[in-house]
C-alpha positions as CSV (number, residue, x, y, z in Angstrom):
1,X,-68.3,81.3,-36.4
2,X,-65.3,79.2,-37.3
3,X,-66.3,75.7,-39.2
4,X,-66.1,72.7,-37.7
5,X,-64.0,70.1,-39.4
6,X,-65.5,66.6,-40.1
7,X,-62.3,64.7,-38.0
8,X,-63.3,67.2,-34.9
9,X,-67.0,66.4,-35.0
10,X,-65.3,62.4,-34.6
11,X,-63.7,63.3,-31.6
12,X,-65.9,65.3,-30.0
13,X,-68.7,62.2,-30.2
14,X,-65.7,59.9,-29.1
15,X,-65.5,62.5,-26.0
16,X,-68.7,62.4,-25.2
17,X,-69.1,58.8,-25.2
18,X,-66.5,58.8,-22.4
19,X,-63.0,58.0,-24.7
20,X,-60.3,59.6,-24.1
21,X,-58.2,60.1,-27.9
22,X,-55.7,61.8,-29.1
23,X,-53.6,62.7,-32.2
24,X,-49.7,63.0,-33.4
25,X,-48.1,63.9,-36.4
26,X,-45.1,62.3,-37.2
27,X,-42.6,61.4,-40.6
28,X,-42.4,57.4,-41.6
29,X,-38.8,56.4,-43.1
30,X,-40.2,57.7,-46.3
31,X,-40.1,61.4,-44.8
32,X,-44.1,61.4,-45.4
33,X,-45.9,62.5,-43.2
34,X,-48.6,60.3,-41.2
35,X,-51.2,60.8,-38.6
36,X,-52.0,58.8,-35.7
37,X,-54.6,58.8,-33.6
38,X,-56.0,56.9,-30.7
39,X,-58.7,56.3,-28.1
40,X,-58.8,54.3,-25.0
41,X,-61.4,54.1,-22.3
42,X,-63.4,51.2,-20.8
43,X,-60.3,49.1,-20.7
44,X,-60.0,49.3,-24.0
45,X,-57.4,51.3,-26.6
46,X,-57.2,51.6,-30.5
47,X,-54.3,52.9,-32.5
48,X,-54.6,54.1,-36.4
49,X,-52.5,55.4,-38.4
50,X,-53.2,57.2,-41.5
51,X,-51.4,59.6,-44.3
52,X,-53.9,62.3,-43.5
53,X,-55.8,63.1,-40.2
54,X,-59.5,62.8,-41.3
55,X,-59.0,59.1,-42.9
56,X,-57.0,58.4,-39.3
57,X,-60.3,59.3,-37.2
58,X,-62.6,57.7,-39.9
59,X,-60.3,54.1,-39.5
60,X,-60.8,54.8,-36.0
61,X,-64.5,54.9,-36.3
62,X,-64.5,51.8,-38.4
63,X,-62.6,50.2,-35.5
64,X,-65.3,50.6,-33.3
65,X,-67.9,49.6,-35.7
66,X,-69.7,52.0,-36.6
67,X,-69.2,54.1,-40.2
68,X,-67.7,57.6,-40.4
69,X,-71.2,59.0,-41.7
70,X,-72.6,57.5,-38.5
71,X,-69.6,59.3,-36.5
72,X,-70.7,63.0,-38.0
73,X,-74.3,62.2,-37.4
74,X,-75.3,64.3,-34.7
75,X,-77.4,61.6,-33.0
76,X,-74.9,59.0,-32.9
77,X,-75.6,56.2,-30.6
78,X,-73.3,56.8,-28.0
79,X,-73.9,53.7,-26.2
80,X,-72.2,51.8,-29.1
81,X,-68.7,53.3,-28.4
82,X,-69.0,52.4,-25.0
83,X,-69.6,48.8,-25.4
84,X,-66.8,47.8,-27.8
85,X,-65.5,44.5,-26.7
């Protein structure tokens, strides 16, 4: 069975919680590379950016208040994603 990797386990609880999100690579003026990620659902949207893809979903989680451990936990709340104001 393939692993699962930590930012996946993210989105799929972001999915679940009704979010749409998504994800793009791109090169900043620097030529780094940086990842950006968002979410939006419920009237709502959130854009992060990040130099690597995992720290992009966890600043994502932070945005909507609740901690990256919290996001892997496989009881998250749910209901808290869906009430962001």
């Amino acid at each position: 069975m393939p692993s699962v990797k930590s930012w996946e386990i993210i989105a799929d609880n972001l999915s679940k919680a009704g979010w749409s999100w998504g994800y793009v690579s791109a090169l900043d003026r620097q030529g780094r590379t940086i990842w950006i990620v968002d979410a939006h659902g419920y009237g709502k949207r959130f854009v992060v950016h990040s130099a690597d893809m995992l720290t992009a979903f966890a600043e994502l989680a932070i945005r909507f208040g609740i901690t990256p451990e919290d996001c892997l936990a496989p009881e998250i709340k749910f209901d808290k994603l869906s009430r962001i104001k």
